[in-house]
PQR file with spaces between the fields and no chain letter, atoms N, CA, C, O and H, PARSE charges and radii, in Angstrom:
ATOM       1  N    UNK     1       2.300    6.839   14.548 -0.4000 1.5000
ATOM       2  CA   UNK     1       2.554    5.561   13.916 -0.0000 2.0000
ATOM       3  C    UNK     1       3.846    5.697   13.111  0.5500 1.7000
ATOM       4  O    UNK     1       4.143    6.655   12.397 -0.5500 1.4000
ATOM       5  N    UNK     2       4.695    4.408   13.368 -0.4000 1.5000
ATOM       6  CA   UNK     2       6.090    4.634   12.679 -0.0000 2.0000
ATOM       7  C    UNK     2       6.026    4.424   11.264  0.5500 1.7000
ATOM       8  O    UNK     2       4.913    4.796   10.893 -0.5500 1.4000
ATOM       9  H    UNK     2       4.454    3.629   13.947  0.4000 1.0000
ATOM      10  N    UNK     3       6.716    3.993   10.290 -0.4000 1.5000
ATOM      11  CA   UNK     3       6.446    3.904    9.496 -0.0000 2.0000
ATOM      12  C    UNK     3       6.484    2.521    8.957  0.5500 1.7000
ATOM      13  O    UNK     3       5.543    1.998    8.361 -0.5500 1.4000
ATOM      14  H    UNK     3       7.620    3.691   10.591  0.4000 1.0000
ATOM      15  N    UNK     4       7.482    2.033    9.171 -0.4000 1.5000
ATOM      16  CA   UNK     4       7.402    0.259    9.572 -0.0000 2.0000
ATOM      17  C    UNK     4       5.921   -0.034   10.427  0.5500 1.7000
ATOM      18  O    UNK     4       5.709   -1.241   10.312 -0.5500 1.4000
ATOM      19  H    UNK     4       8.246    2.459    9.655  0.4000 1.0000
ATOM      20  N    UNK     5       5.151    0.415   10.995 -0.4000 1.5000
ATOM      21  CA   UNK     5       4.075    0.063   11.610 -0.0000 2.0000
ATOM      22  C    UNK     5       2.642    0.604   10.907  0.5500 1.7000
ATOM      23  O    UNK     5       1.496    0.423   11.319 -0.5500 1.4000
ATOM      24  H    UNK     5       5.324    1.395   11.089  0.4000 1.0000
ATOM      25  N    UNK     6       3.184    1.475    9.470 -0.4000 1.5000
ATOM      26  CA   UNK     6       1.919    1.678    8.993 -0.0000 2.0000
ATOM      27  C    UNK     6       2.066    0.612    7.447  0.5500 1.7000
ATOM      28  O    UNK     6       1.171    0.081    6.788 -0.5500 1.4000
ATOM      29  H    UNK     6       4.115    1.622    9.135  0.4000 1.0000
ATOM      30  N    UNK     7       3.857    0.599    7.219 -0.4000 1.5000
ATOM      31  CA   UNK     7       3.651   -0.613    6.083 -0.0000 2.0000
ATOM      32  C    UNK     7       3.026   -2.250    6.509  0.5500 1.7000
ATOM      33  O    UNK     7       2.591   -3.063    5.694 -0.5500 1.4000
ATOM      34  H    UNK     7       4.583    1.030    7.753  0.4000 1.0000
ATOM      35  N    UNK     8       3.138   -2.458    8.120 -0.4000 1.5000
ATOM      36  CA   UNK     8       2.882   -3.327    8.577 -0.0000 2.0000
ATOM      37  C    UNK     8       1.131   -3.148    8.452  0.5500 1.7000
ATOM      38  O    UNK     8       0.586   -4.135    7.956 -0.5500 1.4000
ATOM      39  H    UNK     8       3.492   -1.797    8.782  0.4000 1.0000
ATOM      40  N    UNK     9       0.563   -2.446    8.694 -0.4000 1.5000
ATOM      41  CA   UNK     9      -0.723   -2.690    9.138 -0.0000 2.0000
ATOM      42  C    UNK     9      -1.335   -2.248    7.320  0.5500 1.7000
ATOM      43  O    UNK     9      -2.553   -2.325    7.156 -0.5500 1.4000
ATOM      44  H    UNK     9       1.005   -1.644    9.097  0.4000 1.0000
ATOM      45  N    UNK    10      -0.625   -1.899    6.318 -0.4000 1.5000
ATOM      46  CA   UNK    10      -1.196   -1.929    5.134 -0.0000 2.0000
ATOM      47  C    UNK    10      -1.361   -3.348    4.604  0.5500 1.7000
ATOM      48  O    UNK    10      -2.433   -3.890    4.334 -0.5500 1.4000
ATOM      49  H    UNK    10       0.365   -1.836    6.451  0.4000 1.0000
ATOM      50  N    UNK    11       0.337   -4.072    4.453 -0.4000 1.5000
ATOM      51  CA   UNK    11       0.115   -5.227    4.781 -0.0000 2.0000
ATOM      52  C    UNK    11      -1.006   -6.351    4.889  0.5500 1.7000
ATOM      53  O    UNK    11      -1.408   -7.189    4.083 -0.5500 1.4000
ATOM      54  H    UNK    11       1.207   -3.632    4.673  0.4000 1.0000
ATOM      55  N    UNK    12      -1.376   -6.023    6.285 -0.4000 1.5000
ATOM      56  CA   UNK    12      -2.450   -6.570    6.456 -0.0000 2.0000
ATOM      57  C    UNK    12      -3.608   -6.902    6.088  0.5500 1.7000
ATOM      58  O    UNK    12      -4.270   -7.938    6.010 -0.5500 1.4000
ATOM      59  H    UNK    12      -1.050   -5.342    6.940  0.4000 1.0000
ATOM      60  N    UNK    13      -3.747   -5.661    5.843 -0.4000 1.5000
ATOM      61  CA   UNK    13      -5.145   -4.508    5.088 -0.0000 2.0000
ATOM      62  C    UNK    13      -5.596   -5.787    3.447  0.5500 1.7000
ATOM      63  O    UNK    13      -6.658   -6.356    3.198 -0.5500 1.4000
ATOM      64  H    UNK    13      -3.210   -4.820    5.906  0.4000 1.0000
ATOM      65  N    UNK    14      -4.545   -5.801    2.840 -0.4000 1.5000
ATOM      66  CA   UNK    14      -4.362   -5.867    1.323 -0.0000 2.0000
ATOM      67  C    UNK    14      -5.227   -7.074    1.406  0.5500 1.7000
ATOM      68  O    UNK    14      -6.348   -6.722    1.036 -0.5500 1.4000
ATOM      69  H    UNK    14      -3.681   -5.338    3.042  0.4000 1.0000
ATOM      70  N    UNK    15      -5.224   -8.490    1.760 -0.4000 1.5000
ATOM      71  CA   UNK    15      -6.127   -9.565    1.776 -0.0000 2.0000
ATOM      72  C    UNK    15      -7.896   -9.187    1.905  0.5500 1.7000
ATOM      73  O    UNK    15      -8.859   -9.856    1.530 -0.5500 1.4000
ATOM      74  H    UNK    15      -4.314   -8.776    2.061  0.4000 1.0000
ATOM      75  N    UNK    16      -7.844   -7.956    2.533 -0.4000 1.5000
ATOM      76  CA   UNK    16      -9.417   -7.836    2.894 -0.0000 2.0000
ATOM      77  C    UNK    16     -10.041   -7.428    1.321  0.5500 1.7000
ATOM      78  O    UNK    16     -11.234   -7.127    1.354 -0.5500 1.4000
ATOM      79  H    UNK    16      -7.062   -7.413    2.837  0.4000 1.0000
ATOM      80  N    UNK    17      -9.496   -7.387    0.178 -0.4000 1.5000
ATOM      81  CA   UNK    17      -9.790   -7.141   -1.010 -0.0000 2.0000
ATOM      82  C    UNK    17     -11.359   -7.724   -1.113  0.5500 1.7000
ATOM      83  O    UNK    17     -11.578   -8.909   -0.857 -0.5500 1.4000
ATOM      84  H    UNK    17      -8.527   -7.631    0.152  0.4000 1.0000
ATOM      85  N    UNK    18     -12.432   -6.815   -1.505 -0.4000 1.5000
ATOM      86  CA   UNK    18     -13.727   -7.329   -1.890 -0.0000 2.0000
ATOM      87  C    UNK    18     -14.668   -7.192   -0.529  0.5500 1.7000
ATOM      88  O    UNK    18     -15.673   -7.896   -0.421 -0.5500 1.4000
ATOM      89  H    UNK    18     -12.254   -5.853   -1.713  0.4000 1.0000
ATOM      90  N    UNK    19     -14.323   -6.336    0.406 -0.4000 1.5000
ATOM      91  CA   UNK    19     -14.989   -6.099    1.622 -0.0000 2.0000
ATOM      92  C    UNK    19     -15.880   -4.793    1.356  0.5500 1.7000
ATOM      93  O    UNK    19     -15.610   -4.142    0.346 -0.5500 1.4000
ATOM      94  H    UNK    19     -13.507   -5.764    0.318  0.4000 1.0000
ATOM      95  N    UNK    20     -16.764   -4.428    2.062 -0.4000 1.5000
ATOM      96  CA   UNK    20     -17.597   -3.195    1.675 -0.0000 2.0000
ATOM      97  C    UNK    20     -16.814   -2.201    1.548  0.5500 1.7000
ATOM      98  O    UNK    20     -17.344   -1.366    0.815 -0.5500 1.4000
ATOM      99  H    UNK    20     -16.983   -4.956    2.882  0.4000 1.0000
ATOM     100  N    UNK    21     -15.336   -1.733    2.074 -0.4000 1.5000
ATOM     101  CA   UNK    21     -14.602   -0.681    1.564 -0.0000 2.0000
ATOM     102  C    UNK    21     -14.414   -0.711    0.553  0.5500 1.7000
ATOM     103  O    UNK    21     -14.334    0.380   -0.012 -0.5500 1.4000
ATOM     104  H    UNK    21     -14.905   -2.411    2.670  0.4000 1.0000
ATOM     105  N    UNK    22     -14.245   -1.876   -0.207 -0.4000 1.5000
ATOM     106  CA   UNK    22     -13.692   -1.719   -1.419 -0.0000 2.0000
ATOM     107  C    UNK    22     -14.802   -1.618   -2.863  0.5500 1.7000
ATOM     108  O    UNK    22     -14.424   -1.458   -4.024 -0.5500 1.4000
ATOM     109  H    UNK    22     -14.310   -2.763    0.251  0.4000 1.0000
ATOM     110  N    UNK    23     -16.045   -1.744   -2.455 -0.4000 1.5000
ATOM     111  CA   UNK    23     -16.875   -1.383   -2.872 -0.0000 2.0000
ATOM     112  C    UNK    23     -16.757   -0.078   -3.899  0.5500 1.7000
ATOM     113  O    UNK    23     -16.851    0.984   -3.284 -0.5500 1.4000
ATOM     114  H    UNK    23     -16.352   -1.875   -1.512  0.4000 1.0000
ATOM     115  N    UNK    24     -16.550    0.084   -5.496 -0.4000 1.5000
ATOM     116  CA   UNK    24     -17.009    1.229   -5.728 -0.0000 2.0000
ATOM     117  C    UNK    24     -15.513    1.889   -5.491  0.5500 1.7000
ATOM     118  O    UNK    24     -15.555    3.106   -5.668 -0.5500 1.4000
ATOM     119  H    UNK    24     -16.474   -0.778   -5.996  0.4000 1.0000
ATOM     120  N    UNK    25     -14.520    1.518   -5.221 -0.4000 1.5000
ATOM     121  CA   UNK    25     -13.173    2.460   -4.980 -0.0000 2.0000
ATOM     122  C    UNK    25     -12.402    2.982   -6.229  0.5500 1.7000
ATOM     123  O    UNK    25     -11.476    3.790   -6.166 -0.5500 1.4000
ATOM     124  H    UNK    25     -14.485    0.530   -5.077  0.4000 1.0000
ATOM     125  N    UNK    26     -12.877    2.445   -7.334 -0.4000 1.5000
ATOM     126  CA   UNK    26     -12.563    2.643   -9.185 -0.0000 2.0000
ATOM     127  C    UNK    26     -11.151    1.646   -9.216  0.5500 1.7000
ATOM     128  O    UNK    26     -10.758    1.121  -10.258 -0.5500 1.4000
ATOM     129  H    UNK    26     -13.630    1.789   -7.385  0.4000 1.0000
ATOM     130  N    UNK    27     -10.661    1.528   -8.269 -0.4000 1.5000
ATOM     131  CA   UNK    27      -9.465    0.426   -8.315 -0.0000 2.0000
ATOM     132  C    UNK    27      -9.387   -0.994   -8.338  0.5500 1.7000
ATOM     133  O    UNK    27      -8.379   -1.635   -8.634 -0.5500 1.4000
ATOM     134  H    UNK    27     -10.979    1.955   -7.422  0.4000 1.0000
ATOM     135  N    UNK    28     -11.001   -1.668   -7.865 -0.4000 1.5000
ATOM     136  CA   UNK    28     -11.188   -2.968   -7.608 -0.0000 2.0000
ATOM     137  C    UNK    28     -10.739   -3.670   -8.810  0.5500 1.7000
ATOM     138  O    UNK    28     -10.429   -4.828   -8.531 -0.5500 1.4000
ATOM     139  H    UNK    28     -11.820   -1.147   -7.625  0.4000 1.0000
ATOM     140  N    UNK    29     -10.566   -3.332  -10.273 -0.4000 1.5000
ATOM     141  CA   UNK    29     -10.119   -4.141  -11.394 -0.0000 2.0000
ATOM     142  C    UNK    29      -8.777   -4.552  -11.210  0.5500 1.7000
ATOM     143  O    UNK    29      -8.312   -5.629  -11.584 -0.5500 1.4000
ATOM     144  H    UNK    29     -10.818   -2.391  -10.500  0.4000 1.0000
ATOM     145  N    UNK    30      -8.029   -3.429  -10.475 -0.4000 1.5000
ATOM     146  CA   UNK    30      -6.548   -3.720  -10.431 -0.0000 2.0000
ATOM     147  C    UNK    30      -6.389   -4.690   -8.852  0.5500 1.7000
ATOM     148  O    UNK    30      -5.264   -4.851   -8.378 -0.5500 1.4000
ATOM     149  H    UNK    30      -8.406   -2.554  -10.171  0.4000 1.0000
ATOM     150  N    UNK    31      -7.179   -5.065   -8.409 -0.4000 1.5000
ATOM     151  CA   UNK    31      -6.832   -6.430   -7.204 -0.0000 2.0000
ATOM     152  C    UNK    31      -6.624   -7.635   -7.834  0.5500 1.7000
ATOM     153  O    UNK    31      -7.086   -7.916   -8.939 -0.5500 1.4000
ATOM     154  H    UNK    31      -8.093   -4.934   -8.794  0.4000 1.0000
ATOM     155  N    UNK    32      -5.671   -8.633   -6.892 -0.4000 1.5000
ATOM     156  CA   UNK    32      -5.809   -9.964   -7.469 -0.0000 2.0000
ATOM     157  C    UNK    32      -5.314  -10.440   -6.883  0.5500 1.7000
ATOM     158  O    UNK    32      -4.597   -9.683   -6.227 -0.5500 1.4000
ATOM     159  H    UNK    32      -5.296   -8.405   -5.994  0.4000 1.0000
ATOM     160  N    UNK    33      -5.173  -11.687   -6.569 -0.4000 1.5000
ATOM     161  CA   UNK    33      -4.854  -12.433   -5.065 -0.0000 2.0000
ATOM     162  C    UNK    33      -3.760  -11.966   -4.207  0.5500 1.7000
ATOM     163  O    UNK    33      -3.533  -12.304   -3.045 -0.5500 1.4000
ATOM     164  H    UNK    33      -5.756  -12.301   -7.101  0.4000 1.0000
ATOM     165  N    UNK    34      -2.974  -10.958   -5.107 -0.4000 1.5000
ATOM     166  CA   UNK    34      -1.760  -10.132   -4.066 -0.0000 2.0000
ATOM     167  C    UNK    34      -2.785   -9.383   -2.995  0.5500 1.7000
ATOM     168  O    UNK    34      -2.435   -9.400   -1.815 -0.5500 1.4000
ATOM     169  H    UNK    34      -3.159  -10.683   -6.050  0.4000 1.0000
ATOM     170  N    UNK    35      -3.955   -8.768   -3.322 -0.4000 1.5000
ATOM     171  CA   UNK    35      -4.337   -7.912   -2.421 -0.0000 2.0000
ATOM     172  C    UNK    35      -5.087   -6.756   -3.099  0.5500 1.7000
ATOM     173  O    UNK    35      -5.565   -6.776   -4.233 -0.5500 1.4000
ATOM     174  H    UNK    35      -4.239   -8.755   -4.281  0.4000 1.0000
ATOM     175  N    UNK    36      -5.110   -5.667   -2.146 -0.4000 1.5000
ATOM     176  CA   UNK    36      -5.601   -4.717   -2.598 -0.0000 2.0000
ATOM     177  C    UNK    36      -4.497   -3.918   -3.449  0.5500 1.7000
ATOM     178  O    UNK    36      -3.325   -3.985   -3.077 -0.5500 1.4000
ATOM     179  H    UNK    36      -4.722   -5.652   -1.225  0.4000 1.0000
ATOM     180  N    UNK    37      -4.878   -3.085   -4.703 -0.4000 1.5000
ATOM     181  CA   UNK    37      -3.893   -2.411   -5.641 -0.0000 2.0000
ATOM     182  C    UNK    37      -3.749   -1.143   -4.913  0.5500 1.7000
ATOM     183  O    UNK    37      -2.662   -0.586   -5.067 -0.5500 1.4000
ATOM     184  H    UNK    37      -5.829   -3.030   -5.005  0.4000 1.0000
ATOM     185  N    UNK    38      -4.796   -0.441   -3.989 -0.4000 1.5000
ATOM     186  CA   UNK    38      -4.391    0.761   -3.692 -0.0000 2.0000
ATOM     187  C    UNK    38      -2.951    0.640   -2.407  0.5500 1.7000
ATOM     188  O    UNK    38      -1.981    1.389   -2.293 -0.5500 1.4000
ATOM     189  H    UNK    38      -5.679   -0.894   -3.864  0.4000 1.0000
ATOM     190  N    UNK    39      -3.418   -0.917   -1.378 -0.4000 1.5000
ATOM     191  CA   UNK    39      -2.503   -0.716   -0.453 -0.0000 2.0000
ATOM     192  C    UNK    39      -1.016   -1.146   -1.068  0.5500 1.7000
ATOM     193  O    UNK    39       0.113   -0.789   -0.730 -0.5500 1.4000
ATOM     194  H    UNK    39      -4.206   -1.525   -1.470  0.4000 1.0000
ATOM     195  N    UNK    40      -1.439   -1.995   -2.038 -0.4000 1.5000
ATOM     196  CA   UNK    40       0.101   -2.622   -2.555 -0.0000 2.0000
ATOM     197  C    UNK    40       0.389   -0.915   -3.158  0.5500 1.7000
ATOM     198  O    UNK    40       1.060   -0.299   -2.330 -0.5500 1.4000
ATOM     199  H    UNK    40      -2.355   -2.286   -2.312  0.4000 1.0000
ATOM     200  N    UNK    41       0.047   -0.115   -4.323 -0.4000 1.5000
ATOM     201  CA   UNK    41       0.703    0.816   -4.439 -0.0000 2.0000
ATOM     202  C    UNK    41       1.262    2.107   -3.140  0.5500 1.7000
ATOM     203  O    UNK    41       2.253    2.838   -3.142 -0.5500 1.4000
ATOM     204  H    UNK    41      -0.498   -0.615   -4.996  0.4000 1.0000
ATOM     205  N    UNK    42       0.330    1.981   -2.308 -0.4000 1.5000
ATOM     206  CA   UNK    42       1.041    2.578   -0.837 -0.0000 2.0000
ATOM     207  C    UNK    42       1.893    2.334   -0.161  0.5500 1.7000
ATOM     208  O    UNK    42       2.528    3.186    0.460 -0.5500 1.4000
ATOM     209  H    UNK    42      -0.474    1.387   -2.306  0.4000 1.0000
ATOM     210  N    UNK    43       2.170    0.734   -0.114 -0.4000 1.5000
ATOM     211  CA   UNK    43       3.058    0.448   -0.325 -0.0000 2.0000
ATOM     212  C    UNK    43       4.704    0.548   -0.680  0.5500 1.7000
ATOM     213  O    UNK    43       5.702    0.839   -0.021 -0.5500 1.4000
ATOM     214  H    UNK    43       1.654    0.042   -0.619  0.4000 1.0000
ATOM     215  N    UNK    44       4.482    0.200   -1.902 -0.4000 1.5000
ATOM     216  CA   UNK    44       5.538    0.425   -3.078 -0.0000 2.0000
ATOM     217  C    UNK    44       5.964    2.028   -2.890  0.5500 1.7000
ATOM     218  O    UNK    44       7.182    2.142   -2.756 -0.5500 1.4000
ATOM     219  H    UNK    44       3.671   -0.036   -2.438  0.4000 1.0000
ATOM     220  N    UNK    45       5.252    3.265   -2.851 -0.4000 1.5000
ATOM     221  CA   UNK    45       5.402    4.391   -3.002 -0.0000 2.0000
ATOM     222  C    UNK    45       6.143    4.371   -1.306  0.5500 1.7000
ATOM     223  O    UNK    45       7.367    4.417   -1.429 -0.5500 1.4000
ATOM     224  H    UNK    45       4.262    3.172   -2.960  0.4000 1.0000
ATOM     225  N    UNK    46       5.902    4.340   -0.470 -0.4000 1.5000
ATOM     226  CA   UNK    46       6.355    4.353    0.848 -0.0000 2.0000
ATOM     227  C    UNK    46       7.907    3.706    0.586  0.5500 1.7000
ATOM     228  O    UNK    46       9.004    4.258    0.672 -0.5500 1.4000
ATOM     229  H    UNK    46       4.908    4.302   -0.370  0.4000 1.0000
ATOM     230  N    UNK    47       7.606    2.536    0.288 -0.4000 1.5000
ATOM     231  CA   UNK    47       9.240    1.796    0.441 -0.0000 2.0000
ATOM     232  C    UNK    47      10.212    2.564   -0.334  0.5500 1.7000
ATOM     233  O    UNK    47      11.414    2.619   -0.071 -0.5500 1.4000
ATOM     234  H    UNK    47       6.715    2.088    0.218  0.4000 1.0000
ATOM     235  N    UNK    48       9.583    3.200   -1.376 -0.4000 1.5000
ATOM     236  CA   UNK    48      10.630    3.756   -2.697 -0.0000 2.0000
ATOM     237  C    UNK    48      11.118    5.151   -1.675  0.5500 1.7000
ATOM     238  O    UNK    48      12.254    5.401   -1.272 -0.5500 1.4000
ATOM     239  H    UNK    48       8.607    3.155   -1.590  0.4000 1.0000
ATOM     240  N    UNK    49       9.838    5.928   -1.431 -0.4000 1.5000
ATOM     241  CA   UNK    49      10.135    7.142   -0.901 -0.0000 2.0000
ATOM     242  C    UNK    49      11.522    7.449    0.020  0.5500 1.7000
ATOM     243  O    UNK    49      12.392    8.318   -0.031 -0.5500 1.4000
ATOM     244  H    UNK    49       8.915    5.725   -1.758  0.4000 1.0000
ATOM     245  N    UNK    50      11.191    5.905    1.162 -0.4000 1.5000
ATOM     246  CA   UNK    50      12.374    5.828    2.237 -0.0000 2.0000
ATOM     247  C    UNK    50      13.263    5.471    1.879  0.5500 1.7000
ATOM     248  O    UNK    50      14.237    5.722    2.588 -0.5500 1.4000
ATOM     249  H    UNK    50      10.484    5.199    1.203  0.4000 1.0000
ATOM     250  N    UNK    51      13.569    4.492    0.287 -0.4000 1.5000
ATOM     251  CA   UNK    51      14.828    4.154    0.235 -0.0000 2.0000
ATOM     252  C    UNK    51      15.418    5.409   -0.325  0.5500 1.7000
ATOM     253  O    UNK    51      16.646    5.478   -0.373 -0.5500 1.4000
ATOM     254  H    UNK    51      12.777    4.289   -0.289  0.4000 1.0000
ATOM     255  N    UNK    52      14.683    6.427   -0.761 -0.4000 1.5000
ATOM     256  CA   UNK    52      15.416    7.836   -1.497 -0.0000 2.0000
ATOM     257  C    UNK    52      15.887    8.543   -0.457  0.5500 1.7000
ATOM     258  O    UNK    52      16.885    9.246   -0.611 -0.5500 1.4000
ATOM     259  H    UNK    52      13.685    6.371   -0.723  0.4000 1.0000
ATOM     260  N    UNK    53      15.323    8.472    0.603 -0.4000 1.5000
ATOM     261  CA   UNK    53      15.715    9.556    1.818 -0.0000 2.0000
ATOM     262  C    UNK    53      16.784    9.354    2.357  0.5500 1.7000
ATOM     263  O    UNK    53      17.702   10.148    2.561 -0.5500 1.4000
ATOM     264  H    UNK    53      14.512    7.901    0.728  0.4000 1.0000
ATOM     265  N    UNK    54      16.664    7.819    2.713 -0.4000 1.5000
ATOM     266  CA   UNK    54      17.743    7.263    3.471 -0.0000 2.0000
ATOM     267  C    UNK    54      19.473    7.497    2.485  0.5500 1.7000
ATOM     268  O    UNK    54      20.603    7.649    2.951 -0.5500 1.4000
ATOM     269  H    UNK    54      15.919    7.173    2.547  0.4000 1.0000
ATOM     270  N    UNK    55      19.051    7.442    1.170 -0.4000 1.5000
ATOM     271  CA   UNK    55      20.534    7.719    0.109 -0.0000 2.0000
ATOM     272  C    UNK    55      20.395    9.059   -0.189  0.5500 1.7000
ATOM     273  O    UNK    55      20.927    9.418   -1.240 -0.5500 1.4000
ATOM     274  H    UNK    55      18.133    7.318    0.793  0.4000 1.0000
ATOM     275  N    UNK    56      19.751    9.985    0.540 -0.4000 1.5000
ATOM     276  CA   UNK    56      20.050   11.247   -0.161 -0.0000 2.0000
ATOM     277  C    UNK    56      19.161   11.910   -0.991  0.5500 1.7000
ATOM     278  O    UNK    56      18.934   13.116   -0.900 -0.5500 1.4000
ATOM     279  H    UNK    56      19.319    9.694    1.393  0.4000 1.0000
ATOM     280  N    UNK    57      18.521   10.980   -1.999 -0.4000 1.5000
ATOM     281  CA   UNK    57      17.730   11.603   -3.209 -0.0000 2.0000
ATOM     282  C    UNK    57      16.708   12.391   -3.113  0.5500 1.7000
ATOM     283  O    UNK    57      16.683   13.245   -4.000 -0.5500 1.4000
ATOM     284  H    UNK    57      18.705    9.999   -2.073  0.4000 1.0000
ATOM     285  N    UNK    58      16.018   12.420   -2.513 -0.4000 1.5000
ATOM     286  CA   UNK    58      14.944   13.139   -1.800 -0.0000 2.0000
ATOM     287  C    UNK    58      14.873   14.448   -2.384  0.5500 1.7000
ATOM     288  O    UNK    58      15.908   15.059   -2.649 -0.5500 1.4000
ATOM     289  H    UNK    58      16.038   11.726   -1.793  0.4000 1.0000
ATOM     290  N    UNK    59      13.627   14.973   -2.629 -0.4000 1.5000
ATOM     291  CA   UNK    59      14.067   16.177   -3.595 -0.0000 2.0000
ATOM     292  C    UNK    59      12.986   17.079   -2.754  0.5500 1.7000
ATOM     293  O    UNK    59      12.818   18.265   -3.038 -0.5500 1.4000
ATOM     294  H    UNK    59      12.786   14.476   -2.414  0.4000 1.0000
């Protein structure tokens, strides 16, 4: 899976907020109509990661 195809299918994911996965995950306080907080922070951490790689920063 590329990586554009796993931010795509997190994406997705984030609306299913309040489904039996999310049951019990200690994160459900931090959802809110954006989605799920764990995929939005997977997210965010993914996009940041690649924009460091792509300029170099990457440590």
């Amino acid at each position: 899976m590329s990586r554009d195809e796993l931010l795509e299918a997190l994406r997705r994911m984030m609306p299913e907020t309040g489904s039996l996965a999310c049951l019990g995950c200690g994160y459900e306080h931090r959802c809110s109509t954006h989605g799920c907080a764990i995929c939005r922070e997977a997210i965010a951490l993914i996009e940041q990661l690649s924009a460091e790689l792509e300029r170099g920063d990457a440590t």
